[in-house]
C-alpha positions as CSV (number, residue, x, y, z in Angstrom):
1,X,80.9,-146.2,-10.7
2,X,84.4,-147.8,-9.5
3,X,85.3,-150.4,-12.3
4,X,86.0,-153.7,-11.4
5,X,86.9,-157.2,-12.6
6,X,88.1,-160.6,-11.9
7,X,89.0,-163.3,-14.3
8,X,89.5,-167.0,-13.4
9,X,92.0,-170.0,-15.4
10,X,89.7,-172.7,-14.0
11,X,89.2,-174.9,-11.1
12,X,90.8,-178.4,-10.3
13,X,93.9,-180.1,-9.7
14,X,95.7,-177.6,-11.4
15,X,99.4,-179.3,-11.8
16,X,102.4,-177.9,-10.1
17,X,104.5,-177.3,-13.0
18,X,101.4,-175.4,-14.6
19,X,101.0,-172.8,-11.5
20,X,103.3,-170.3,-12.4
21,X,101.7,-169.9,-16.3
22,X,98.3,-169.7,-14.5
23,X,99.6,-167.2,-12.1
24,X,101.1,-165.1,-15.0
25,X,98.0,-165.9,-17.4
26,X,96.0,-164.4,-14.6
27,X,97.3,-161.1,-13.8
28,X,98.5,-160.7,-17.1
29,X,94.6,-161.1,-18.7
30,X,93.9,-158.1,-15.5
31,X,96.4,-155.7,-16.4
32,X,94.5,-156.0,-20.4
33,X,90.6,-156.0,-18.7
34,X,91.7,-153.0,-16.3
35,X,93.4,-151.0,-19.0
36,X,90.3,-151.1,-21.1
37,X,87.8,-150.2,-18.0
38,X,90.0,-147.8,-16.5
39,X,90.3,-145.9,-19.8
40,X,86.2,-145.8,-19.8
41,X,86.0,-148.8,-21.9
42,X,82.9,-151.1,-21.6
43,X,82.6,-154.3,-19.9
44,X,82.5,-156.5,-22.6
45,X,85.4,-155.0,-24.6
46,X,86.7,-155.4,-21.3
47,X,85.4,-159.7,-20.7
48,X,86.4,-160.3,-24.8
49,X,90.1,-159.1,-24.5
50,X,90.9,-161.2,-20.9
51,X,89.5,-164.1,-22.3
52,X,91.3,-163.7,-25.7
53,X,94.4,-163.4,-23.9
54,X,93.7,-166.5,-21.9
55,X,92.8,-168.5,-24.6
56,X,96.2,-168.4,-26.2
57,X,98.1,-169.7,-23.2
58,X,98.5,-173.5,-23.6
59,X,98.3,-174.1,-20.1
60,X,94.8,-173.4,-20.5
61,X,92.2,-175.7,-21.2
62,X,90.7,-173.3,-23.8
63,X,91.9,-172.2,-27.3
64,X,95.6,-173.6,-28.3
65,X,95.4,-175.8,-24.6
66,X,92.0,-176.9,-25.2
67,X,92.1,-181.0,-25.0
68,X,91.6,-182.9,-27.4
69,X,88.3,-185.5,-28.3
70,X,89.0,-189.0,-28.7
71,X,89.3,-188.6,-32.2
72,X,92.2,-186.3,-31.7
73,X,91.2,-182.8,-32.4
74,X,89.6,-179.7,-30.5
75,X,86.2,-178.7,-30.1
76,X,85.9,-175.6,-28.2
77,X,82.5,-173.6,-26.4
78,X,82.1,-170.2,-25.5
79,X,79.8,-167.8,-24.2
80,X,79.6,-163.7,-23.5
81,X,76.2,-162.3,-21.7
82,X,76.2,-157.9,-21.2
83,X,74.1,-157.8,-18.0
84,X,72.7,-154.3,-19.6
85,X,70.2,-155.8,-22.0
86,X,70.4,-159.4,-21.4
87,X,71.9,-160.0,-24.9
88,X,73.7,-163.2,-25.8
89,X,76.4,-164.7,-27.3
90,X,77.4,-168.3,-27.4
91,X,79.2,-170.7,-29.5
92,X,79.4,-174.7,-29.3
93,X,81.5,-177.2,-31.0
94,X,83.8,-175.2,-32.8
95,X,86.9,-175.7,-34.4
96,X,89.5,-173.9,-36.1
97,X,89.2,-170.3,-34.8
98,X,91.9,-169.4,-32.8
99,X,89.7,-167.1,-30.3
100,X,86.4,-168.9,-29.9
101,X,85.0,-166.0,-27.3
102,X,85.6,-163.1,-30.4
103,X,83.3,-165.4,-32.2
104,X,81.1,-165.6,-28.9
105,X,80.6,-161.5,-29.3
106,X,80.2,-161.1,-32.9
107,X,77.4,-163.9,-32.5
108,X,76.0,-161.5,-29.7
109,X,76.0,-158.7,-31.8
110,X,75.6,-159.0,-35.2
111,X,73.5,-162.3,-35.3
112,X,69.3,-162.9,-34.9
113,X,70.8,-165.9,-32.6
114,X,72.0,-166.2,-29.7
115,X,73.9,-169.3,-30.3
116,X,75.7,-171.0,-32.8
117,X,77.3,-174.4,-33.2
118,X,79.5,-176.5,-35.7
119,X,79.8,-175.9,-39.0
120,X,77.2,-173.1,-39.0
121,X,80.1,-171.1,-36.4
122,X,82.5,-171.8,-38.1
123,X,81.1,-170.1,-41.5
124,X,79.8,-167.3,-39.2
125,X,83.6,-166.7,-38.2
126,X,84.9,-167.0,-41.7
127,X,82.4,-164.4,-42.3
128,X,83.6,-162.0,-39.3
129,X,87.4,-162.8,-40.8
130,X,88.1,-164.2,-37.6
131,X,91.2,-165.2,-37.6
132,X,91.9,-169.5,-37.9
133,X,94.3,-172.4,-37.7
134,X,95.0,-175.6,-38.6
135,X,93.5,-178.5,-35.8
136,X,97.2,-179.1,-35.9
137,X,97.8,-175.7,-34.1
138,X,95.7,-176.7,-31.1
139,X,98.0,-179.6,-30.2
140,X,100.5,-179.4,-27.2
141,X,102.7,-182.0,-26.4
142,X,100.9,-181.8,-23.0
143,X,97.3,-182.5,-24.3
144,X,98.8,-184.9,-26.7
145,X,100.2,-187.0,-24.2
146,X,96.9,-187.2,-22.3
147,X,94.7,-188.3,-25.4
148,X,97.6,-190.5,-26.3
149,X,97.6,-191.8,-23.4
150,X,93.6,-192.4,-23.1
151,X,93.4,-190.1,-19.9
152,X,89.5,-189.5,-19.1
153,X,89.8,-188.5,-15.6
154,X,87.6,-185.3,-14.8
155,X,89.3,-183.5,-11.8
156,X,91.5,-181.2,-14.0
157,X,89.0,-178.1,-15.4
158,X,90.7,-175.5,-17.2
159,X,88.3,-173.4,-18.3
160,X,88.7,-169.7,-18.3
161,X,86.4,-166.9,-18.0
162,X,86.2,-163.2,-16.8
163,X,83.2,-160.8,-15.2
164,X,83.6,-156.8,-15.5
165,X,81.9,-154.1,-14.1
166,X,82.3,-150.9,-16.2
167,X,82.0,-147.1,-15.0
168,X,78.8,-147.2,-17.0
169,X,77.6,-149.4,-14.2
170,X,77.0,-152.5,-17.2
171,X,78.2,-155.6,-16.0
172,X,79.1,-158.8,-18.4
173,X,80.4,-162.2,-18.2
174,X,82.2,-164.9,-20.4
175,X,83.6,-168.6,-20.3
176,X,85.9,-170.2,-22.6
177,X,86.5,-173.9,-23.1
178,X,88.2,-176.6,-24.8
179,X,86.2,-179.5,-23.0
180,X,87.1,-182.4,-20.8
181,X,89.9,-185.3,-21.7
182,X,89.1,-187.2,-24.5
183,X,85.4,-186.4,-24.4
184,X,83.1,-187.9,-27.5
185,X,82.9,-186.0,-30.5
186,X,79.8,-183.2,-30.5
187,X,79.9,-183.7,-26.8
188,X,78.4,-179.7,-25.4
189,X,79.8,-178.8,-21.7
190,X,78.0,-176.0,-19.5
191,X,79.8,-173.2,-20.5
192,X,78.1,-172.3,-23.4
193,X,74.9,-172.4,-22.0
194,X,73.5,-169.4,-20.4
195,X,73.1,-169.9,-16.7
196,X,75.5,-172.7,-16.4
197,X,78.6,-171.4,-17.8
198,X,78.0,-167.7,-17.6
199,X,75.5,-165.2,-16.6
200,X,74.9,-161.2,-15.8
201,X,72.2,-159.1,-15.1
202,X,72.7,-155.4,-14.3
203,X,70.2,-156.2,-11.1
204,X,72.0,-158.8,-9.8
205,X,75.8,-160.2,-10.6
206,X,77.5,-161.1,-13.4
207,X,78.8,-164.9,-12.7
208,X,81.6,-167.8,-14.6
209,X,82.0,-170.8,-13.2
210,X,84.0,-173.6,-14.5
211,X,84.2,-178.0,-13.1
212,X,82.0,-180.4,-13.9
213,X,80.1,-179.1,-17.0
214,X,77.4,-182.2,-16.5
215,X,77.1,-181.3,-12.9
216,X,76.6,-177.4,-13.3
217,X,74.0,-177.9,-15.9
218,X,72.1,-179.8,-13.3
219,X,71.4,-176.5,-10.5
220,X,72.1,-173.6,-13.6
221,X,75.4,-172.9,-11.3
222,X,76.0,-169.3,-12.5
223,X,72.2,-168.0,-12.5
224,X,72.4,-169.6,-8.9
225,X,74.7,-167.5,-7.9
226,X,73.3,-164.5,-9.6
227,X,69.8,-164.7,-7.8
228,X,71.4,-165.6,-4.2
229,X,72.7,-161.8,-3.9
230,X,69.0,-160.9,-3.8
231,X,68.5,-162.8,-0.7
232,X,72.8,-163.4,1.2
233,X,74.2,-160.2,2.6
234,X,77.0,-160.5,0.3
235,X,78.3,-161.4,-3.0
236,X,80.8,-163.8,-1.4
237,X,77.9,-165.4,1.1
238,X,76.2,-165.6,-2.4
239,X,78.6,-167.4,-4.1
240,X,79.4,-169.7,-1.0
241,X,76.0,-170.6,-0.7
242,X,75.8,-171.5,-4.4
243,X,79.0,-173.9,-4.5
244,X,77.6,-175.7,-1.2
245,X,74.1,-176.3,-3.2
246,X,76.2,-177.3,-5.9
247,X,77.5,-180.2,-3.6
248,X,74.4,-181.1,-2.0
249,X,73.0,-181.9,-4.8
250,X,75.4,-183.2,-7.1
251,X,78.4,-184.1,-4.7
252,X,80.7,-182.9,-7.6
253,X,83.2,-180.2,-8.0
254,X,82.8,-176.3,-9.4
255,X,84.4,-173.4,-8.9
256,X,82.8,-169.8,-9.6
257,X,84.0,-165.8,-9.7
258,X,81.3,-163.4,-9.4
259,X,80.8,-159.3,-9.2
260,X,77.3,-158.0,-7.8
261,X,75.3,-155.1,-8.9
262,X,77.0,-153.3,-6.2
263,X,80.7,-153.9,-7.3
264,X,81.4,-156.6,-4.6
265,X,83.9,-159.2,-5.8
266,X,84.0,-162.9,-5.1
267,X,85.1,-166.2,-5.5
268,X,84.3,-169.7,-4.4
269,X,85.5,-173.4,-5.2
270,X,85.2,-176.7,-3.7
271,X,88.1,-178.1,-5.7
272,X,91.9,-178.2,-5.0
273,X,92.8,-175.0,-6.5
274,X,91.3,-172.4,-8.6
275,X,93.4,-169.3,-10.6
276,X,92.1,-166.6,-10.3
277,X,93.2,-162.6,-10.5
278,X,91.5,-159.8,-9.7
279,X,91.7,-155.7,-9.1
280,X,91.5,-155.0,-5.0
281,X,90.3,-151.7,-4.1
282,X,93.8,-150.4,-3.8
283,X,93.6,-150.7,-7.4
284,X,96.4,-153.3,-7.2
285,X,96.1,-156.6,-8.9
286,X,95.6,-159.5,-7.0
287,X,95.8,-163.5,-7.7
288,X,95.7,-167.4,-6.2
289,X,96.0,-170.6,-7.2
């Protein structure tokens, strides 16, 4: 089977002076993914590395750009799902490790859990020798300014997340995130939640969506998604149809990207702009804002 993958910098009113990082984030985190696959790598090797690479862009609202809690520090979420066996791995409420999806995959496969939050994840990391830094390190001047500044406005999602299809046939998905502006402490968004955040299964679609967190917990947006390619006549009817129940039902704002069983990419928001990047079937990388 053709590989094939698509990675996303989140969905919102992505700022102007931000575009061209998220443009360059994008295709960058592509050219990593389609190296692994195209060399016969896996899928989740494949999900892990984009979102790594992702995360360590500030302009991203995961890793060193996650924003910051109103008491002033980062608490970041993660998730991976292989679409092969179902397996798991998701992370809540950490802090301090600088990649929080590399802590997502170890939890998926060398834990009796499938998710770990807090404390608990962050001993599990220290374990793994995951690499750390200070709560200092996850400041920008940017996220600075809007917890200095009180900002709690929700129309900004910067979440980032990638789906893979291997030449194995195995696909897998992950989400990254640093939260929403000046949330409450222990606050837990979708994306670490299976279904909501993320989700793959070989027989239907791996899925990562990113917006409202609250909202997409509320219709399971990416397990939507994944079941609607059983019943639309494409993966992009699929994910169309699963952003307008979205809005039906919670009149709120979501973005997903999404490969089928069948290697069909897709993408579909309701917000301003979305970043996205993906392989076409020229084999040449493509991206939007």
């Amino acid at each position: 089977m053709k590989p094939k993958v698509i990675v996303h910098g989140g969905a919102g009113e992505i700022p102007d002076e931000h575009i061209n990082n998220h443009i360059i984030g994008c295709e960058t985190a592509i050219n990593i993914a389609w190296e692994i696959l195209n060399e016969g790598g896996d899928a989740t090797s494949a999900v892990e590395a984009a979102i790594k690479h992702l995360e360590d862009i500030p302009e991203f609202d995961a890793g060193k750009g996650s924003f910051l809690n109103t008491e002033g520090f980062v608490e970041m979420d993660a998730m991976i799902m292989n679409g092969k066996d179902l397996n798991i791995g998701s992370v809540a409420g950490i802090t301090r490790v600088k990649n929080p999806i590399q802590l997502a995959k170890q939890i998926m496969q060398n834990n009796e859990h499938n998710m770990l939050f807090g404390t608990a994840a962050l001993n599990f990391a220290r374990l793994k020798h995951l690499e750390e830094r200070d709560p200092e390190w996850f400041v920008t001047e940017y996220t600075h300014k809007i917890w200095n500044t009180n900002q709690t406005d929700s129309n900004m999602y910067g979440t980032v997340g990638c789906v893979a299809l291997d030449s194995y046939g195995d696909l897998c998905a992950g989400t990254s995130t640093g939260g929403t502006k000046n949330q409450q402490p222990g606050r837990i968004g979708d994306s670490p939640l299976v279904g909501c955040g993320a989700y793959a299964d070989n027989l239907t679609a791996g899925v990562s969506s990113t917006g409202n967190g609250e909202d997409i917990m509320k219709v399971v947006l990416s397990k939507l998604a994944a079941d609607l390619t059983a019943i639309e006549e494409s993966a992009q009817d699929a994910s169309k149809e699963a952003i307008n129940i979205f809005q039906e039902r919670t009149d709120s704002q979501a973005g997903l990207i999404m490969i089928d069983s069948q290697g069909e990419i897709s993408c579909s928001y309701n917000t301003p702009r979305m970043s996205r990047a993906w392989i076409n079937e020229k084999g040449q990388i493509e991206s939007r804002v």
